[in-house]
ZANU-904179 format. One line per field, with one value per residue (C-alpha): residue in three letters; x, y, z; residue number from 1. Coordinates in Angstrom, 2 decimals, m for minus. Layout:
N
residuo	[ALA_...]
u	[X_...]
v	[Y_...]
w	[Z_...]
num	[NUM_...]
% end
This chain:
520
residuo	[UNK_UNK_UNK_UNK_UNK_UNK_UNK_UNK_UNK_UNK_UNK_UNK_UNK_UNK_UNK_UNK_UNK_UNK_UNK_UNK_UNK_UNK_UNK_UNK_UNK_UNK_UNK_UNK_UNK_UNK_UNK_UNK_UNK_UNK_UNK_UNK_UNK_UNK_UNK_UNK_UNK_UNK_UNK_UNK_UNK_UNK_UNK_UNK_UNK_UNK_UNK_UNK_UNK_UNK_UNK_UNK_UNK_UNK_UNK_UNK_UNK_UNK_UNK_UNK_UNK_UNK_UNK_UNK_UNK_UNK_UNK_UNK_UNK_UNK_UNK_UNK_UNK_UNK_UNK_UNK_UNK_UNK_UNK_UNK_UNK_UNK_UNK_UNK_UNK_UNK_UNK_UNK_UNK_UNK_UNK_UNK_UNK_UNK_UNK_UNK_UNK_UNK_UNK_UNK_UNK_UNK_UNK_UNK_UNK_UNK_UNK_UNK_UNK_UNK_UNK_UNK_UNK_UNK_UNK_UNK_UNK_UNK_UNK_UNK_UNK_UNK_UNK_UNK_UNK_UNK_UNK_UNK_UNK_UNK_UNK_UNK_UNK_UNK_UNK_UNK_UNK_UNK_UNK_UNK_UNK_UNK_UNK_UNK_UNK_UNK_UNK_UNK_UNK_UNK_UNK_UNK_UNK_UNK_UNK_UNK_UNK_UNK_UNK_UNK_UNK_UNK_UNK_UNK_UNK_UNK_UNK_UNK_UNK_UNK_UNK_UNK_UNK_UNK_UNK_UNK_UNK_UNK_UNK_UNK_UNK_UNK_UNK_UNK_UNK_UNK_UNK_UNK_UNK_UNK_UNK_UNK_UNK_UNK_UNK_UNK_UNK_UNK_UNK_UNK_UNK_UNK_UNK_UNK_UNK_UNK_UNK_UNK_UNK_UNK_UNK_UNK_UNK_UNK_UNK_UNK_UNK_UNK_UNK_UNK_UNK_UNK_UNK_UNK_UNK_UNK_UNK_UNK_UNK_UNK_UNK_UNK_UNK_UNK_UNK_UNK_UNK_UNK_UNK_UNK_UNK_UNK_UNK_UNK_UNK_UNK_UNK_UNK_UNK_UNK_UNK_UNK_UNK_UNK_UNK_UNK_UNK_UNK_UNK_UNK_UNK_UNK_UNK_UNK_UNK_UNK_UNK_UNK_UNK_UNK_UNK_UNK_UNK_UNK_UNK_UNK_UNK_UNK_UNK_UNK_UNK_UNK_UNK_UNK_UNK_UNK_UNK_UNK_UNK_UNK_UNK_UNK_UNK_UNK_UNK_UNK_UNK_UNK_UNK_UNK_UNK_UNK_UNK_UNK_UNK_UNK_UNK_UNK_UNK_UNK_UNK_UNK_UNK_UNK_UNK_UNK_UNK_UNK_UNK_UNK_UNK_UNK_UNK_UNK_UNK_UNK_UNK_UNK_UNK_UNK_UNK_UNK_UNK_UNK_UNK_UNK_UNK_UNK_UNK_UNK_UNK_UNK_UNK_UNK_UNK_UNK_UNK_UNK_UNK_UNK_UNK_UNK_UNK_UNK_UNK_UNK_UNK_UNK_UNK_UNK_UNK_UNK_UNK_UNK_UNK_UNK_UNK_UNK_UNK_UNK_UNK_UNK_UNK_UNK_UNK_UNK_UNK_UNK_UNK_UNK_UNK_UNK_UNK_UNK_UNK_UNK_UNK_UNK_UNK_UNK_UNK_UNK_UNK_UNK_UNK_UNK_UNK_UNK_UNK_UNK_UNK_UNK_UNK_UNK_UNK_UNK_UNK_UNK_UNK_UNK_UNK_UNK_UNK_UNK_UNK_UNK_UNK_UNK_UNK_UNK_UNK_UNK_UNK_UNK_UNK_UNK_UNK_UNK_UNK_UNK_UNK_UNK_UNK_UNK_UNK_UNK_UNK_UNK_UNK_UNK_UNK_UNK_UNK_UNK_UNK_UNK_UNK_UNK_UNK_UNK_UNK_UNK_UNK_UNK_UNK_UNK_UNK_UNK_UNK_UNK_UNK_UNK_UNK_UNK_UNK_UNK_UNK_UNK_UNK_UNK_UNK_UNK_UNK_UNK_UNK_UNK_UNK_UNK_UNK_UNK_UNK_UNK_UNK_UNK_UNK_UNK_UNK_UNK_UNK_UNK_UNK_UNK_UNK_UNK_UNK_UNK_UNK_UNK_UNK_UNK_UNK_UNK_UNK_UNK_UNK_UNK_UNK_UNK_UNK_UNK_UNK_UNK_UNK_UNK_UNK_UNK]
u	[0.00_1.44_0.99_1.12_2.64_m0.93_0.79_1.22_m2.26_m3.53_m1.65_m2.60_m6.51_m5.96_m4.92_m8.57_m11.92_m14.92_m15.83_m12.33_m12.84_m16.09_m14.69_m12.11_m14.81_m16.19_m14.97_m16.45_m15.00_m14.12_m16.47_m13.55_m10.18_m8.03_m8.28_m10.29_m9.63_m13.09_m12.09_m9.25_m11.10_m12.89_m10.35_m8.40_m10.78_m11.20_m9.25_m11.64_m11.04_m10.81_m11.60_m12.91_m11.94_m14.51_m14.34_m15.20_m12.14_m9.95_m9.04_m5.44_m2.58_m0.38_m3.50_m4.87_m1.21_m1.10_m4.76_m3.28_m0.57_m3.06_m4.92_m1.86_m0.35_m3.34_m4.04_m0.47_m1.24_m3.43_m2.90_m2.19_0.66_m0.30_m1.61_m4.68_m6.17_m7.05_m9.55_m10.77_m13.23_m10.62_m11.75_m10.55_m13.00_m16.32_m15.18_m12.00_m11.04_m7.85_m7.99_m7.26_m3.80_m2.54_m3.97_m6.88_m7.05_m9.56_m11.43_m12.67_m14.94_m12.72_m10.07_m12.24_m12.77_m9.41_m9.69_m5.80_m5.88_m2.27_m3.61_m5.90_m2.88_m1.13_m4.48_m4.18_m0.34_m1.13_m4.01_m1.58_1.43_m0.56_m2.68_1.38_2.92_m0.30_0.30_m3.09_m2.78_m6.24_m8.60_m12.02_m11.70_m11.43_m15.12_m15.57_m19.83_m20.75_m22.86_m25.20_m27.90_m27.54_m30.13_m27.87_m28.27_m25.27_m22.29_m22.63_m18.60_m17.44_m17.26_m14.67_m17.25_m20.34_m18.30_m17.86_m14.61_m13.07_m14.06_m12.55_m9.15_m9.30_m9.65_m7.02_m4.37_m5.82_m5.61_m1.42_m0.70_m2.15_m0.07_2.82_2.18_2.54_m1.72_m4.52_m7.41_m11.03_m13.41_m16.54_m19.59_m20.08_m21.95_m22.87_m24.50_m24.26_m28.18_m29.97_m32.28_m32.24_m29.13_m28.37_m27.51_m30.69_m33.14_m32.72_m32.63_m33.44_m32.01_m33.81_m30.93_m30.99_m28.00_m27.10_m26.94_m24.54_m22.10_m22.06_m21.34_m21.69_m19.42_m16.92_m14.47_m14.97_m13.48_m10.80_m10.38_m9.88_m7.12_m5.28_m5.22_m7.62_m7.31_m11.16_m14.82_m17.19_m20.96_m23.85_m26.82_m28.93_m31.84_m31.95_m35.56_m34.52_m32.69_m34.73_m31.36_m30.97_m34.21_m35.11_m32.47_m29.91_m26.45_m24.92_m26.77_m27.32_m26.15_m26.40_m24.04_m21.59_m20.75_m22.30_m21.34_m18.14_m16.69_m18.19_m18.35_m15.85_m13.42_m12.60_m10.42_m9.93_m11.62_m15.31_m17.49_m19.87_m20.89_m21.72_m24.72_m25.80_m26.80_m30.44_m30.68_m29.99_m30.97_m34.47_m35.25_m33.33_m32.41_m28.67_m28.81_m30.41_m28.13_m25.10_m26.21_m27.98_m24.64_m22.35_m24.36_m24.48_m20.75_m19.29_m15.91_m16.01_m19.39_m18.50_m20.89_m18.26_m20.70_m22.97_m21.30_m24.80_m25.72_m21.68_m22.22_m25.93_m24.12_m21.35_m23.73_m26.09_m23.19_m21.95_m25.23_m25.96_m22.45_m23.24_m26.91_m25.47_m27.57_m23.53_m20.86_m17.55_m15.72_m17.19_m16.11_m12.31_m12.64_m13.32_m10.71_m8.06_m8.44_m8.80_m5.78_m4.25_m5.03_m3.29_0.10_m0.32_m0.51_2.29_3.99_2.83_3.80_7.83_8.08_6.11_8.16_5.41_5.45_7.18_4.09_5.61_5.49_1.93_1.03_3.01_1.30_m1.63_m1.60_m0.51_m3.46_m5.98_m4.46_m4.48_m8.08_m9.97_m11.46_m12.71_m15.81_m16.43_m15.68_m17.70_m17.16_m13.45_m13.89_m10.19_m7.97_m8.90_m8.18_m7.06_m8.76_m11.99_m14.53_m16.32_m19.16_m18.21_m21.46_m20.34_m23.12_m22.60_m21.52_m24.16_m23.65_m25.21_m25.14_m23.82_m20.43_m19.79_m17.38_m17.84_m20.55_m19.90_m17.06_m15.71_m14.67_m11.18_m11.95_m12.95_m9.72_m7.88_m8.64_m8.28_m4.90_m4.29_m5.45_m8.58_m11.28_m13.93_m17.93_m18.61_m22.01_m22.88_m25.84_m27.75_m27.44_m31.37_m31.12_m34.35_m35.93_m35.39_m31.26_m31.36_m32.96_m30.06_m27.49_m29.66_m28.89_m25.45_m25.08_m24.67_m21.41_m19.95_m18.71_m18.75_m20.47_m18.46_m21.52_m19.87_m22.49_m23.09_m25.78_m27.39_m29.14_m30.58_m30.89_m32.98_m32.78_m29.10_m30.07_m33.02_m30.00_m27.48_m30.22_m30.86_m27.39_m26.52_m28.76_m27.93_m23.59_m21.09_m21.03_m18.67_m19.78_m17.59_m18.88_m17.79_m19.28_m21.59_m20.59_m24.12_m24.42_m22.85_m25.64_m28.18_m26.29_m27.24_m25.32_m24.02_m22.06_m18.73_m17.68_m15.15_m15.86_m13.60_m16.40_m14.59_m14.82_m11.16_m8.76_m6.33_m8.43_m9.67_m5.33_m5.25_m8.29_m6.58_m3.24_m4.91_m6.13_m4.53_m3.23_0.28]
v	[0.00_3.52_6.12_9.81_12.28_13.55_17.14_17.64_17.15_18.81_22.23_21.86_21.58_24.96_26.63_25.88_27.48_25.70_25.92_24.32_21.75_20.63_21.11_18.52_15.98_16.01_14.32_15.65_15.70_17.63_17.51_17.55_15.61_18.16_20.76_24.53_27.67_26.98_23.49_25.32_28.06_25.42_23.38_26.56_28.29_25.49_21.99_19.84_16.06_14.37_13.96_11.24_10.21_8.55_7.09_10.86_12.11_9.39_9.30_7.87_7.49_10.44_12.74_10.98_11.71_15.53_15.72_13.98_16.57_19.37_19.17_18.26_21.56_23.62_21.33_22.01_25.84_25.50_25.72_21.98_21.39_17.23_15.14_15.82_12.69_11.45_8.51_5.61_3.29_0.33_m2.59_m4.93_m7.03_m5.24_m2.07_m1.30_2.41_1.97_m0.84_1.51_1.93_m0.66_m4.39_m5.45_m8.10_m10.22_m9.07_m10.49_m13.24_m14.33_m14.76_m16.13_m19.28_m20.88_m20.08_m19.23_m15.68_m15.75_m14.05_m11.12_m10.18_m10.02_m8.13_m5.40_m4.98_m5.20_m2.60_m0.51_m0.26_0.87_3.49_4.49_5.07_7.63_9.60_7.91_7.82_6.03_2.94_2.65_m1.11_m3.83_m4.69_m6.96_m7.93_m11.35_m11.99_m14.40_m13.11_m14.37_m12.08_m9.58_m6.51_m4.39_m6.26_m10.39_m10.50_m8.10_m9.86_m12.37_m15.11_m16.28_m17.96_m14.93_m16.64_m16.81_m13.31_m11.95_m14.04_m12.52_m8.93_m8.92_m10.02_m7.44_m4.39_m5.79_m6.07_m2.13_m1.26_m2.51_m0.84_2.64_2.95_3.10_1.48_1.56_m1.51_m1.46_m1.47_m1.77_m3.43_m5.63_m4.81_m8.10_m9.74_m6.74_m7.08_m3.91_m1.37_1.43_3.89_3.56_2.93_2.52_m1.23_m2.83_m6.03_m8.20_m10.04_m9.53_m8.37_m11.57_m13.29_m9.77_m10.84_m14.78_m13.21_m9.89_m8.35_m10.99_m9.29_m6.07_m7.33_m9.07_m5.56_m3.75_m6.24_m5.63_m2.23_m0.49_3.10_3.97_1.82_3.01_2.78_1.18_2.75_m0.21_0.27_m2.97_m3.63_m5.92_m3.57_m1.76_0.51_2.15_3.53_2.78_4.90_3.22_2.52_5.42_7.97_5.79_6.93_3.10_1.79_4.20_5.43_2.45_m0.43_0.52_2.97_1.39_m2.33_m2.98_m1.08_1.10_3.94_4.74_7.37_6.56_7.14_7.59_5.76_8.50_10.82_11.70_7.98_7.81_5.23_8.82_11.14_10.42_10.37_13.21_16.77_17.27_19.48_16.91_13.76_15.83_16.53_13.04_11.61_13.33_13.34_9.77_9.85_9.72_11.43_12.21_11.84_11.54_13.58_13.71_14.67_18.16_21.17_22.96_19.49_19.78_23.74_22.53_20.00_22.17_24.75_22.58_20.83_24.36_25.74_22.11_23.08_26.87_25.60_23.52_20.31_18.68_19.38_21.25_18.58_16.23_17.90_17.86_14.40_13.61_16.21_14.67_11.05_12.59_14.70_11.67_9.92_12.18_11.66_8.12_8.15_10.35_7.72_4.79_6.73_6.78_3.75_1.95_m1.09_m1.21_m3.31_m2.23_m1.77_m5.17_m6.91_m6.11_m7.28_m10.73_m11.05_m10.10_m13.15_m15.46_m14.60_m14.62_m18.19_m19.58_m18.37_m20.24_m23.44_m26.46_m27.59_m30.40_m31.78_m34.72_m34.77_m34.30_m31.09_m29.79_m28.75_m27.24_m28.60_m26.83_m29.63_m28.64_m26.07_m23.92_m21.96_m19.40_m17.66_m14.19_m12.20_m8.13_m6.59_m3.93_m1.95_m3.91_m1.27_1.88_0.38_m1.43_m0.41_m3.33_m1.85_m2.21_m3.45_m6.47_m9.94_m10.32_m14.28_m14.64_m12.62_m14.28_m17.81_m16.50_m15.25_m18.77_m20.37_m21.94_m22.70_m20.81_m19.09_m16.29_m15.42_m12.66_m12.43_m10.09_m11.22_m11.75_m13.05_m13.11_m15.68_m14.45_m14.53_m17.96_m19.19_m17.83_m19.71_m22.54_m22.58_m22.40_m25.69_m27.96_m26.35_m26.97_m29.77_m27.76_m24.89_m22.71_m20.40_m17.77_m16.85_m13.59_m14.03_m17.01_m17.47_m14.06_m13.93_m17.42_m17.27_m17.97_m21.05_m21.99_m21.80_m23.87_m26.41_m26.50_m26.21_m28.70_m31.20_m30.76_m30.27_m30.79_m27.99_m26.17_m23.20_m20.57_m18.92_m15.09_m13.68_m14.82_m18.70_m19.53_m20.60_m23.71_m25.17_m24.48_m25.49_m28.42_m31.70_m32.83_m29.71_m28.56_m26.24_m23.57_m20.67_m17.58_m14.94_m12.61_m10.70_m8.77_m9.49_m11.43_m13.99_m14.36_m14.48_m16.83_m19.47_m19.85_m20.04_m22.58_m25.21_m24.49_m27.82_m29.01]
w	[0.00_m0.87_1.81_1.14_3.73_4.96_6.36_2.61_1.48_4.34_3.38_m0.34_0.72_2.98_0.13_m1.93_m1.95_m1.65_m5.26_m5.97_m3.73_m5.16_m8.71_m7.24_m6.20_m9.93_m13.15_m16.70_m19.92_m23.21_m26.26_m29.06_m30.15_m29.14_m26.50_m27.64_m26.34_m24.30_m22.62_m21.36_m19.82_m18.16_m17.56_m16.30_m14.29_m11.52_m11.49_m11.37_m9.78_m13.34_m16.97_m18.84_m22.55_m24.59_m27.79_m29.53_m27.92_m30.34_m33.41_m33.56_m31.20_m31.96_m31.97_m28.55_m26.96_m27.98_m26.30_m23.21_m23.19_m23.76_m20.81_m18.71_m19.64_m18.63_m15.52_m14.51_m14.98_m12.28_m8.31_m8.21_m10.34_m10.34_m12.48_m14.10_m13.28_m16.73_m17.14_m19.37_m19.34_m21.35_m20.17_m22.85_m25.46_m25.87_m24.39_m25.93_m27.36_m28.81_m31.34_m34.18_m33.12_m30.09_m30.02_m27.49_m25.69_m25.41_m22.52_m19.41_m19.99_m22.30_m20.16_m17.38_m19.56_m18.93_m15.35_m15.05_m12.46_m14.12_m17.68_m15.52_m14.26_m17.94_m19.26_m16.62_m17.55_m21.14_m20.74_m18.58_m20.52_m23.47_m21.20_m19.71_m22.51_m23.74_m20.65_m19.35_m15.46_m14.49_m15.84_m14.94_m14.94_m14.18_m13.81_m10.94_m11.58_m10.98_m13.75_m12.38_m14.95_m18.31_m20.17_m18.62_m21.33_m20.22_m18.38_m19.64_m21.49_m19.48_m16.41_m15.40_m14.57_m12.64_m9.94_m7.30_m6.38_m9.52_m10.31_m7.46_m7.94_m11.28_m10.34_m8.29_m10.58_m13.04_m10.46_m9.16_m13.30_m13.75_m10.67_m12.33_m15.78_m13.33_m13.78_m11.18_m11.14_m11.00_m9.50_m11.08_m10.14_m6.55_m5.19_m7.99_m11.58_m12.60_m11.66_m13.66_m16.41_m17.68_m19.29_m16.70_m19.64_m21.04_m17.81_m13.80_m12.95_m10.23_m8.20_m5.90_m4.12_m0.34_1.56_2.72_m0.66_m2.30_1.13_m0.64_m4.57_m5.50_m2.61_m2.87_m5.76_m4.35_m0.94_m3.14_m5.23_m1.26_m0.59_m3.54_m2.57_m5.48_m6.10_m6.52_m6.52_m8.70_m7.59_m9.60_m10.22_m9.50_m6.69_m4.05_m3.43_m0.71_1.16_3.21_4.64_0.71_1.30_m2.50_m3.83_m6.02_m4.65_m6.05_m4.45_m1.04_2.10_3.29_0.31_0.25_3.71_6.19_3.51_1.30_3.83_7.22_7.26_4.52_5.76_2.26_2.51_m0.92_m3.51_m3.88_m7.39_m8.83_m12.39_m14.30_m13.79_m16.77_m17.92_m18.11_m14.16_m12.92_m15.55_m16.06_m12.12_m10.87_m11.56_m11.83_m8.79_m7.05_m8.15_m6.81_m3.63_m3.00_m4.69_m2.42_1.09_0.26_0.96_m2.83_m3.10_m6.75_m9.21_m12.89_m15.46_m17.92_m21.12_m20.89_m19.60_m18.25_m16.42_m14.77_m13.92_m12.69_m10.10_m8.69_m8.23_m6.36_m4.39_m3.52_m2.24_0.15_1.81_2.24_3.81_5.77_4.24_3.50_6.09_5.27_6.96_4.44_1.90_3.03_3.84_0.13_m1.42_0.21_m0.91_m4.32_m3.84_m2.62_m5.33_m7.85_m5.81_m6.13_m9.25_m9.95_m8.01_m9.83_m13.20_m11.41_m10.26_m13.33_m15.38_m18.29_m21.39_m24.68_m27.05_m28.84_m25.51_m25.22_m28.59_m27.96_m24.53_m26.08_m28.07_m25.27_m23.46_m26.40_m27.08_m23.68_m23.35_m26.44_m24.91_m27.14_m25.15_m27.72_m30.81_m31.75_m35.85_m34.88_m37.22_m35.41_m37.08_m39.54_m42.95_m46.26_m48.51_m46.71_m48.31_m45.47_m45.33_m42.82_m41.11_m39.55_m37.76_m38.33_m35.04_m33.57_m29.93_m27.47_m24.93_m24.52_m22.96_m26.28_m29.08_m31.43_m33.08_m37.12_m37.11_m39.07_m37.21_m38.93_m39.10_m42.80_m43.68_m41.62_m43.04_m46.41_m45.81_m44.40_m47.76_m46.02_m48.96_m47.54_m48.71_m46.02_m45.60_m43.24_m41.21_m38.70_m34.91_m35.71_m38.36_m40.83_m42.75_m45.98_m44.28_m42.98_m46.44_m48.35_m45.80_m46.76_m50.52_m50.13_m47.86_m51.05_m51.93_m48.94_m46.92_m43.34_m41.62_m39.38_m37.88_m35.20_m32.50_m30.86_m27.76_m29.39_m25.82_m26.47_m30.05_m31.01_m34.75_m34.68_m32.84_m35.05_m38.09_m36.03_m36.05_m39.70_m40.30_m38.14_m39.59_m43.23_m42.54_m40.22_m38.01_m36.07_m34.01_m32.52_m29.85_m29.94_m26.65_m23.85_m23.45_m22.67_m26.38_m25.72_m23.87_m26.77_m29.39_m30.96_m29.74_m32.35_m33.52_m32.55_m30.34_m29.67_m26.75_m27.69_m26.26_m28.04_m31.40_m31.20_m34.17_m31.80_m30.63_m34.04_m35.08_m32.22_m33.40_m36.36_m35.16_m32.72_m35.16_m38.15_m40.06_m39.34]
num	[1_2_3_4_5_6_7_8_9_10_11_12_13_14_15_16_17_18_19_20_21_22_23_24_25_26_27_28_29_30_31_32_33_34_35_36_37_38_39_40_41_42_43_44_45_46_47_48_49_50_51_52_53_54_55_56_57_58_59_60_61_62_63_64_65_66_67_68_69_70_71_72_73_74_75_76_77_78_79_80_81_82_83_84_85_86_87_88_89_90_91_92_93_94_95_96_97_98_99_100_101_102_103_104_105_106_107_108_109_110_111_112_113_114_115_116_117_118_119_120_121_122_123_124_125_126_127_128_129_130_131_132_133_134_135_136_137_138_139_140_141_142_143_144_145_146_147_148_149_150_151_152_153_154_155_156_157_158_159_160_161_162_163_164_165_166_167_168_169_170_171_172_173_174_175_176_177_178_179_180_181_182_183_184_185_186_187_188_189_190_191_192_193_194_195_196_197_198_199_200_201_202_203_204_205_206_207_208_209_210_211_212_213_214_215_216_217_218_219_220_221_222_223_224_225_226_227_228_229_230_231_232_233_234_235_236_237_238_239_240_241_242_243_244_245_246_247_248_249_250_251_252_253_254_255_256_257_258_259_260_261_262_263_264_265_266_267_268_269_270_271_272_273_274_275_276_277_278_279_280_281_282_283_284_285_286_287_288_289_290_291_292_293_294_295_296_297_298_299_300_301_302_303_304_305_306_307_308_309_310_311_312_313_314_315_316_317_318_319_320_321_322_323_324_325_326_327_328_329_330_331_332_333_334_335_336_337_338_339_340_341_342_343_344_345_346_347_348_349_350_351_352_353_354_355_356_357_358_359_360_361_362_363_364_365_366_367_368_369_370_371_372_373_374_375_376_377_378_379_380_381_382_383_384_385_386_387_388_389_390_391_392_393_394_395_396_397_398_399_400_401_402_403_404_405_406_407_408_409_410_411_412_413_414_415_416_417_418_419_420_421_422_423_424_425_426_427_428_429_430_431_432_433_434_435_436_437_438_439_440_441_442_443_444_445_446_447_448_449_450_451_452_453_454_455_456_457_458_459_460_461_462_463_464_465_466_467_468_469_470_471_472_473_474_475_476_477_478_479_480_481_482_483_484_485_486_487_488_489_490_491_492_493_494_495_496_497_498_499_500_501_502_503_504_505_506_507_508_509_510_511_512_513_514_515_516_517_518_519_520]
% end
């Protein structure tokens, strides 16, 4: 654990006014890909705890690096010559912002299937080298959900596993391999988003576990994450109809959660978030004055709004006039700026003392852990390896965002390339991940040119027509399915078919399939 010289942060916090310290406990953003004479009044005029990047603010890695030195500049113009404390939600897999420019990794349910702690710990130094070497001090990951829900819209691949135990195991080794990279980390999203129904961008869910069954799975990785010393826990908006103590609010703007749970009973003495405030589980049901007070007097050191610069002005203003009403105490207040101003010297440590990976080393690791992480869960035609004297009708569904926390949306599955460049004889046919009838008749027609189906599923627990085609497919061919997210598929999928769980859609797990069962 690294321990900061508290004398110091206490004289920095005497030197602030109140509207700089609440500008410290919030987290927003900047609209463009580089930084405008406006974002640096803003950013100028009060330092404010943090900044998020989102996939608008990229557009390639030299660009992304001069925006990252931008705002460190003005930052540093400041009264608090630190860090800015610069954040990103790369998670790896489904949620990955820099594939135009540095490999991804597979991601975390990926990983989870070959049930080896060893590669979280290579993802999170993989992730963090490539975040280090942007000038990127700060991941909001890893994500540390149980996801005991299968029809799970929003987190399903990006959690390590259903098995608490294993998930926790997992997010250790992830937050000690970001450490190492010289990068702090984020747990995510406490105190469990992973038995929801419904996408917290897009609605407020609710949960029905009690308290005693989030102590036996949901809680577990989070009490894992606290060992392993985490820099900051971000808070779910999720509302816990069986706990009566959250007073129907959801866990990010509950007194109970925050303060009596996180800070109280588990013992947390790190920075405390919010998930953002602007997604529509807060949005919809609150003001923005109202979701920063609640959000704060629930005991929340920073609250991340990192989109609309009205709704940010709208939330200091509120914070400020709780304090000077005496609805949120001063001391507070000073409680919460100095974990976040302790936060920024960790970091600043982390980035000296920081042995990250050459961006080669990441991209070889990279495909050590993609390859250790594809799992054959049967093969009953013997359909592996793969065989250049066999034709193939490969059956690719189009990628489309899933949720808001998705960047795979359009883009191409680099398998059929892949194979070609490998010489495979192969037909790709591509489909929607519903796909239609007028679709699956056309896959239909082409079976009689082919002497095996290679159909690549995305949700087929979710979306049924994919497993209504594996059927027909199966019946007519031999069939060999790849599974390229959830790995609930495998259970559906008819028994006589092959099958590979990659539950991932990034080029080097597809590099690695190949590479896998590729004829010697």
């Amino acid at each position: 654990m690294i321990v900061f010289n508290e004398d110091k942060v206490q004289t920095m916090l005497e030197k602030l006014s109140l509207k700089q310290k609440v500008a410290l406990m919030c987290v927003t953003g900047v609209p463009g890909q580089q930084v405008t004479e406006q974002d640096r009044g803003r950013i100028g005029q009060t330092e404010v705890g943090g900044l998020g990047l989102f996939p608008h603010n990229i557009s390639s890695e030299p660009q992304l690096k001069q925006l990252v030195t931008d705002i460190q500049a003005v930052s540093a113009r400041n009264a608090l010559p630190y860090p800015a404390l610069l954040s990103i939600d790369e998670e790896g897999g489904s949620l990955s912002n820099l594939t135009d420019f540095y490999v991804s990794v597979p991601g975390n349910r990926a990983i989870g299937l070959a049930e080896d702690a060893g590669l979280a710990y290579l993802t999170g130094k993989v992730i963090g080298s490539q975040l280090f070497h942007l000038g990127i001090g700060m991941d909001w990951a890893p994500v540390l959900d149980v996801n005991t829900n299968p029809l799970n819209p929003v987190i399903g691949v990006r959690s390590f596993h259903e098995n608490a135990a294993i998930a926790a195991a997992y997010g250790q080794a992830f937050i000690l391999g970001m450490h190492r990279s010289g990068v702090a980390a984020t747990a995510k999203h406490f105190p469990g988003h992973g038995d929801v129904a419904v996408d917290s961008h897009k609605a407020l869910p609710t949960c029905s576990l009690t308290l005693d069954q989030l102590h036996r799975e949901a809680l577990v990785p989070f009490k894992a994450a606290i060992e392993a010393d985490v820099d900051a826990i971000m808070v779910a908006h999720v509302v816990f109809d069986q706990i009566p103590q959250a007073a129907g609010l959801p866990a990010s703007l509950s007194r109970y959660f925050v303060t009596e749970l996180l800070r109280g009973e588990l013992g947390y003495q790190g920075v405390i978030c919010t998930d953002d405030i602007e997604m529509h589980a807060i949005g919809l049901y609150f003001s923005p004055e109202q979701a920063g007070v609640l959000a704060v007097q629930a005991g929340n050191d920073q609250v991340l709004m990192c989109h609309t610069p009205d709704f940010q002005d709208r939330v200091m203003a509120g914070i400020i006039a709780a304090v000077e009403q005496g609805d949120i105490p001063m001391q507070q207040i000073d409680a919460s700026v100095s974990r976040v101003l302790a936060l920024k010297l960790r970091m600043a440590s982390y980035r000296r003392h920081a042995a990250p990976l050459t961006l080669q080393e990441a991209e070889m690791t990279a495909l050590h852990i993609a390859t250790s992480a594809i799992v054959t869960t049967r093969d009953p035609a013997e359909l592996l390896p793969l065989s250049p004297q066999t034709t193939y009708l490969l059956i690719m569904p189009r990628q489309r965002k899933l949720t808001q926390a998705d960047s795979t949306d359009g883009k191409e599955i680099a398998l059929a390339s892949g194979l070609a460049e490998q010489g495979y004889n192969t037909v790709t046919a591509y489909i929607s991940q519903q796909p239609t009838a007028d679709e699956i008749a056309a896959i239909m027609e082409l079976l009689s040119s082919v002497d095996v189906v290679i159909q690549c599923t995305i949700n087929a627990h979710m979306f049924k027509e994919q497993l209504k085609l594996a059927e027909l497919c199966a019946d007519s061919k031999p069939h060999l399915c790849l599974i390229l997210r959830n790995p609930y598929d495998a259970a559906e999928l008819p028994a006589s078919s092959s099958v590979v769980s990659i539950c991932s859609t990034s080029e080097i797990s597809m590099r690695a399939f190949i590479e896998l069962h590729k004829s010697i």
